[in-house]
C-alpha positions as CSV (number, residue, x, y, z in Angstrom):
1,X,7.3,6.0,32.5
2,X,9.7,2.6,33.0
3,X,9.0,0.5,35.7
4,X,12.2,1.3,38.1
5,X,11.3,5.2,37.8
6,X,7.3,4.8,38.8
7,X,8.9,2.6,41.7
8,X,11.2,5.1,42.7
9,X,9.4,8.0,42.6
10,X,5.3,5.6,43.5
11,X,6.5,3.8,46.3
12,X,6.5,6.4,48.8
13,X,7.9,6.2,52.0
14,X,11.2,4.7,50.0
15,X,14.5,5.0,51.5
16,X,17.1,3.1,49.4
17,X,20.6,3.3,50.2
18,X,23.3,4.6,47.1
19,X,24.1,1.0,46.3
20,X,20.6,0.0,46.0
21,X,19.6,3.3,44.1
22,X,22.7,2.4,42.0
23,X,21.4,-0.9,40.8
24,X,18.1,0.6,40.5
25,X,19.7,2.8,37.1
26,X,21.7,0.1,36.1
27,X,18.5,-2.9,36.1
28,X,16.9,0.4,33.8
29,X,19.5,0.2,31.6
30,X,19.0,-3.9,31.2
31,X,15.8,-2.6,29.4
32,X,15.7,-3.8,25.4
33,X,15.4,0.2,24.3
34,X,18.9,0.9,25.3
35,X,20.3,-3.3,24.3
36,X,19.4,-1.7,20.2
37,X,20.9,2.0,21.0
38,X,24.3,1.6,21.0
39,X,25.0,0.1,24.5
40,X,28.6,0.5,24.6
41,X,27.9,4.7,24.3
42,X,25.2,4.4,26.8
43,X,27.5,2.2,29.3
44,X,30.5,4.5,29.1
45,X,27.7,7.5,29.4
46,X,26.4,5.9,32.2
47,X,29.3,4.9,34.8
48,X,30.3,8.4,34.3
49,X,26.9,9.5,35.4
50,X,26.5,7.2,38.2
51,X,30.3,7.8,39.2
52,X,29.7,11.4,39.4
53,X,26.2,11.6,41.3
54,X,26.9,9.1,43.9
55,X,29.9,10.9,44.7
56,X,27.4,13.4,45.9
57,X,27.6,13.7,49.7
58,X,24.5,13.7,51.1
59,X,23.9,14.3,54.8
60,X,22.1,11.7,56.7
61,X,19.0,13.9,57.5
62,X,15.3,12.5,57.4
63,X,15.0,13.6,53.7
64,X,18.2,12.0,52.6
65,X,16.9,8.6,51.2
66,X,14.3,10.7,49.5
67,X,16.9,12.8,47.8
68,X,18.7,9.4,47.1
69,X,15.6,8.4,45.3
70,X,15.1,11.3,43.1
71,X,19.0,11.2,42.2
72,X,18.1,7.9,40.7
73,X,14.9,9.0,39.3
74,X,17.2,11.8,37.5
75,X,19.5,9.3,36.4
76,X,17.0,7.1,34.7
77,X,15.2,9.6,32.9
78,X,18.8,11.4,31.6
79,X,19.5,8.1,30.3
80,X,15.8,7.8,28.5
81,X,16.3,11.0,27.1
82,X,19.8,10.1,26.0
83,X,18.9,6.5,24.1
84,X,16.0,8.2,22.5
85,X,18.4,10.7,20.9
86,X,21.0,7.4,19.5
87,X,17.7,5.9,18.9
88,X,16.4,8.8,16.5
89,X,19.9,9.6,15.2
90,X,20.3,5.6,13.9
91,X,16.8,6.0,12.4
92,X,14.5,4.8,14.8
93,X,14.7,0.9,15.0
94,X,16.9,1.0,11.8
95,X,17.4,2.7,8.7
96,X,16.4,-0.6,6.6
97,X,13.2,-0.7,9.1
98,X,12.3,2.8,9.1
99,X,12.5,3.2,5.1
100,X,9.1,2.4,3.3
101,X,10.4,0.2,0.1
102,X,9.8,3.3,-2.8
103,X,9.1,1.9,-5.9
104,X,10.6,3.7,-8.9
105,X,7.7,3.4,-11.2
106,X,4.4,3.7,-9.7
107,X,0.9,5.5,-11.0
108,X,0.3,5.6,-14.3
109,X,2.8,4.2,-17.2
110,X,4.8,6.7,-19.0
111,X,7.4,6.6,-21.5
112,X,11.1,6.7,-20.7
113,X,10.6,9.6,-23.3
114,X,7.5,11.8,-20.8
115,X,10.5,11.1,-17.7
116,X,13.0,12.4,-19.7
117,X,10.9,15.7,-20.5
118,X,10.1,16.1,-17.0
119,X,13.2,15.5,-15.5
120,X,14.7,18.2,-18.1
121,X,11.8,20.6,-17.1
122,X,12.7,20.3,-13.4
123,X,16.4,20.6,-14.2
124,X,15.7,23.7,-16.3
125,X,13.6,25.4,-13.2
126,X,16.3,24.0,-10.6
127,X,14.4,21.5,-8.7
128,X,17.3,19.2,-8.8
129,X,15.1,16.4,-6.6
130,X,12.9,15.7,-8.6
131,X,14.8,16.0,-11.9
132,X,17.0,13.1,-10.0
133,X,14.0,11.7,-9.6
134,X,12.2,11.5,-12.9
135,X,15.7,11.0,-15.0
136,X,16.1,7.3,-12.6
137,X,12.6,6.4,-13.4
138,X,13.5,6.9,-17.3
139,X,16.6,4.7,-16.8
140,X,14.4,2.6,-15.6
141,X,11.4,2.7,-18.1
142,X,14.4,2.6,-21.0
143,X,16.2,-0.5,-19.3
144,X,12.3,-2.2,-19.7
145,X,11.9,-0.8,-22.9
146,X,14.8,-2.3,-24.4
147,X,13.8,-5.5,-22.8
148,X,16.7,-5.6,-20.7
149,X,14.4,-5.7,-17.9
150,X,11.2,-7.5,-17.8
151,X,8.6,-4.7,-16.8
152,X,7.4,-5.9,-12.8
153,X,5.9,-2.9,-11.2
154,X,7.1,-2.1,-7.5
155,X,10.9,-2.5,-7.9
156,X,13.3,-0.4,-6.0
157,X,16.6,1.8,-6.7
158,X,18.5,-1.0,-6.1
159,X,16.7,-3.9,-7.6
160,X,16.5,-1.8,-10.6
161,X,20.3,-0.9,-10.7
162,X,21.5,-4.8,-9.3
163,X,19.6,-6.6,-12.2
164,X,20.7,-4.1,-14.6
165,X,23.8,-4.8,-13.9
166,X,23.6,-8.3,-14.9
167,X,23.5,-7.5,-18.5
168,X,25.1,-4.0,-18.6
169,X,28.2,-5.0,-16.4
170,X,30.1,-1.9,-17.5
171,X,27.8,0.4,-16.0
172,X,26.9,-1.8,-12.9
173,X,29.6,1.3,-11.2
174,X,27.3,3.9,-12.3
175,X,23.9,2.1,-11.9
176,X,24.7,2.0,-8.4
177,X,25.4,5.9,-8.0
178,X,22.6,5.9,-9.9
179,X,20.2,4.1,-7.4
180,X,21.8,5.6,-4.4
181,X,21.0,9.4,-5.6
182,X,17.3,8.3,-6.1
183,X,17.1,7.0,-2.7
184,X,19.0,9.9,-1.0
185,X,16.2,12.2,-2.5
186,X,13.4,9.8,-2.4
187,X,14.1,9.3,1.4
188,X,14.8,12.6,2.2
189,X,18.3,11.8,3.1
190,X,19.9,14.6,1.1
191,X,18.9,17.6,-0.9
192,X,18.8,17.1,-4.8
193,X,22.4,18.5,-6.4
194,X,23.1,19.7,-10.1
195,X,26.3,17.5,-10.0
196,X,23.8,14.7,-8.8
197,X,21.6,14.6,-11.8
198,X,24.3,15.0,-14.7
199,X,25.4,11.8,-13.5
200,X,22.4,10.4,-14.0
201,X,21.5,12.3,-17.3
202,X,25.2,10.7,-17.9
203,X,23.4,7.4,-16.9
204,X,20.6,7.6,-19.1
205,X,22.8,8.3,-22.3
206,X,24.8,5.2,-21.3
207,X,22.0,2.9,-21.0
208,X,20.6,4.3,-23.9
209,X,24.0,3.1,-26.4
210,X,24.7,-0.1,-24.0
211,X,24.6,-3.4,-25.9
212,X,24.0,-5.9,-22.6
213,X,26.3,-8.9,-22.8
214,X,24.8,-12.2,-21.2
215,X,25.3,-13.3,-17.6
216,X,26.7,-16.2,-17.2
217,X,25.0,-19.2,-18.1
218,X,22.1,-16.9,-19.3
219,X,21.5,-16.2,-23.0
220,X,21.4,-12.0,-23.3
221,X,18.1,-10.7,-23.8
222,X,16.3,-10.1,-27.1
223,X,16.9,-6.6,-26.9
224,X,15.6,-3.4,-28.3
225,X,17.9,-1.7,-30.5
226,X,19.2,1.6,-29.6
227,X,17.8,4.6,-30.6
């Protein structure tokens, strides 16, 4: 529980007045959990919130600074609830911070060739994630086959698809729609798609007959012919 709600509702007998309850909510809001939730939503939110319950009239009884109190302490925990909802809709603290890097090839080495003949198996049976996701990792085992890549375990989607694209400039479009529909399944952002993995079967077919041209000032790799 914050600070200003355990002093409202802790400090007992309290008896702010509505101004001071007021500046109670809005010293809550100064907190750095609502500064990274989207503070312009949570400020409009909140002088409609304040507007509306400090219009309240409340009579001037021996419980009425009490009721002031808890009016606060309502405010302040509607607006906790409401930053933890922008909070979990942005991804927690981030959707950069709250991703685990996935690297494309991990465990045991296998041949563009074996990801190929499982991405086809789980085409064939309809599990269109991880078809998407074995046909990437042979785009990616093919691109270090054909030494367009230099093999380095742990590289991402997106390292995979932006050094690619170096050498294979006419499928850097593609590479990237690549990469993207391996993260979207490999982070659980979206559901695998038929449409999804014939473009990367599309992919894979393309790297296979690229001929990489050199970046600039770069010589182009000795390369693997096609097959």
């Amino acid at each position: 529980m914050t600070g200003t709600l355990a002093r409202l509702l802790g400090d007992v007998p309290v008896e702010p007045d509505r101004g001071q309850a007021r500046r109670w909510a809005e010293q809550e809001l100064a907190g750095r959990e609502y500064a990274a939730a989207r503070p312009s939503l949570i400020r409009r939110f909140t002088a409609w919130l304040l507007d509306q319950l400090f219009r309240l009239r409340v009579p001037k009884t021996a419980g009425s600074a009490l009721l002031t109190a808890l009016l606060a302490g309502v405010v302040v925990v509607i607006l906790i609830l409401v930053a933890t909802a922008v909070w979990r809709s942005r991804g927690g603290s981030g959707r950069g911070a709250r991703r685990a890097k996935v690297a494309v090839l991990s465990g045991p080495a296998r041949t563009a060739a074996d990801h190929r003949s499982a991405a086809q198996a789980h085409a064939d049976a309809g599990r269109w994630a991880q078809a998407i996701l074995e046909r990437f990792r042979a785009v990616a085992r093919e691109l270090e086959e054909r030494a367009v890549l230099d093999p380095q375990p742990g590289r991402t989607a997106d390292e995979v698809a932006g050094q690619a694209a170096r050498w294979l400039p006419d499928l850097a479009g593609v590479l990237t729609g690549g990469a993207r529909a391996f993260d979207d399944v490999a982070y659980g952002d979206r559901p695998g798609r038929a449409e999804a993995y014939q473009q990367l079967v599309a992919l894979d077919e393309g790297v296979q007959r690229a001929r990489p041209l050199p970046a600039p000032g770069t010589a182009a790799p000795a390369l693997v012919p096609p097959r």
